[in-house]
C-alpha positions as CSV (number, residue, x, y, z in Angstrom):
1,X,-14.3,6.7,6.1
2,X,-17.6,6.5,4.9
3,X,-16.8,5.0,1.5
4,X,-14.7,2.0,3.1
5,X,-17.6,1.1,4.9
6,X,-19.8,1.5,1.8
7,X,-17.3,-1.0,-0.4
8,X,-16.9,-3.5,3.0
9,X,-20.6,-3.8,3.2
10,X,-21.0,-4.2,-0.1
11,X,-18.2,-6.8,-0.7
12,X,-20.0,-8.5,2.4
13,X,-23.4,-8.3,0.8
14,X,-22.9,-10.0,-2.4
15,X,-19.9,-12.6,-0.7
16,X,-21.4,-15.4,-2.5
17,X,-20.3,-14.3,-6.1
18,X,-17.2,-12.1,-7.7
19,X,-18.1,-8.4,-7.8
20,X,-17.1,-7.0,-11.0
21,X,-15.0,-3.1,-11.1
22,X,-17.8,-1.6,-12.9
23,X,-20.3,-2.9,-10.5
24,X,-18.7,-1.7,-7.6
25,X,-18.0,2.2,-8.9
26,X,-21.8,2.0,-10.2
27,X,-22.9,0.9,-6.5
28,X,-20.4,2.7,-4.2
29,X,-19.6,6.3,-5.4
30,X,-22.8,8.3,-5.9
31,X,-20.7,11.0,-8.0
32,X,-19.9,8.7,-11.5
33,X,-16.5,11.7,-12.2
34,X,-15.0,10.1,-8.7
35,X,-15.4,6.5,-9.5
36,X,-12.3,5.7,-11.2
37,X,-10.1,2.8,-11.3
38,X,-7.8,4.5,-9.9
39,X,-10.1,5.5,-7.1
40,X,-11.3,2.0,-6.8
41,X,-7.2,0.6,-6.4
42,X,-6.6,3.0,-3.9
43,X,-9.9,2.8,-1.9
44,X,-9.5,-1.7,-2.2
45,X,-5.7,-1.3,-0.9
46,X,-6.8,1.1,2.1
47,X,-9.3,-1.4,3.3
48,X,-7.2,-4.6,3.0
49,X,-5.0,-2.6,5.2
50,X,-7.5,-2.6,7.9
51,X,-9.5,-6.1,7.4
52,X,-6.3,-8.5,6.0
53,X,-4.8,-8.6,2.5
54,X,-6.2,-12.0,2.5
55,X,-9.7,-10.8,3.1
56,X,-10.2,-9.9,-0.6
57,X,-9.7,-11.4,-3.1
58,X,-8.5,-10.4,-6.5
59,X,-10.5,-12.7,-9.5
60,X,-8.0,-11.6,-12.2
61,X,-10.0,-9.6,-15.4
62,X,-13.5,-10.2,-13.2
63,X,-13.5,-8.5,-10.4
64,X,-13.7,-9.0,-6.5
65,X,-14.9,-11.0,-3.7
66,X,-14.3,-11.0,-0.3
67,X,-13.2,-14.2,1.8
68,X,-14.1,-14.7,5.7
């Protein structure tokens, strides 16, 4: 779906550095009421599914960064 490919392209753009929760929701969801952690967990989970659990990385309190 079109929001996966947002947050892989994303997490692809900026692969030098940890992307922070409240980065991503700004960046990815154009409607603020559906970026929710929540939202964020569930969407995160559903692409490790398809690119490798390994491929992203959790940076605990920080946020994210993805790993090639």
């Amino acid at each position: 779906n079109l929001i996966s490919l947002q947050l892989l392209e994303y997490l692809i753009k900026f692969n030098n550095r940890v992307v922070s929760h409240d980065e991503l929701k700004l960046n990815i969801w154009e409607d603020s009421f559906e970026a929710t952690d929540s939202a964020l967990k569930n969407l995160l989970n559903k692409l490790r599914k398809k690119v490798g659990k390994e491929s992203i990385l959790n940076i605990s309190g920080v946020g994210f960064r993805i790993q090639f």
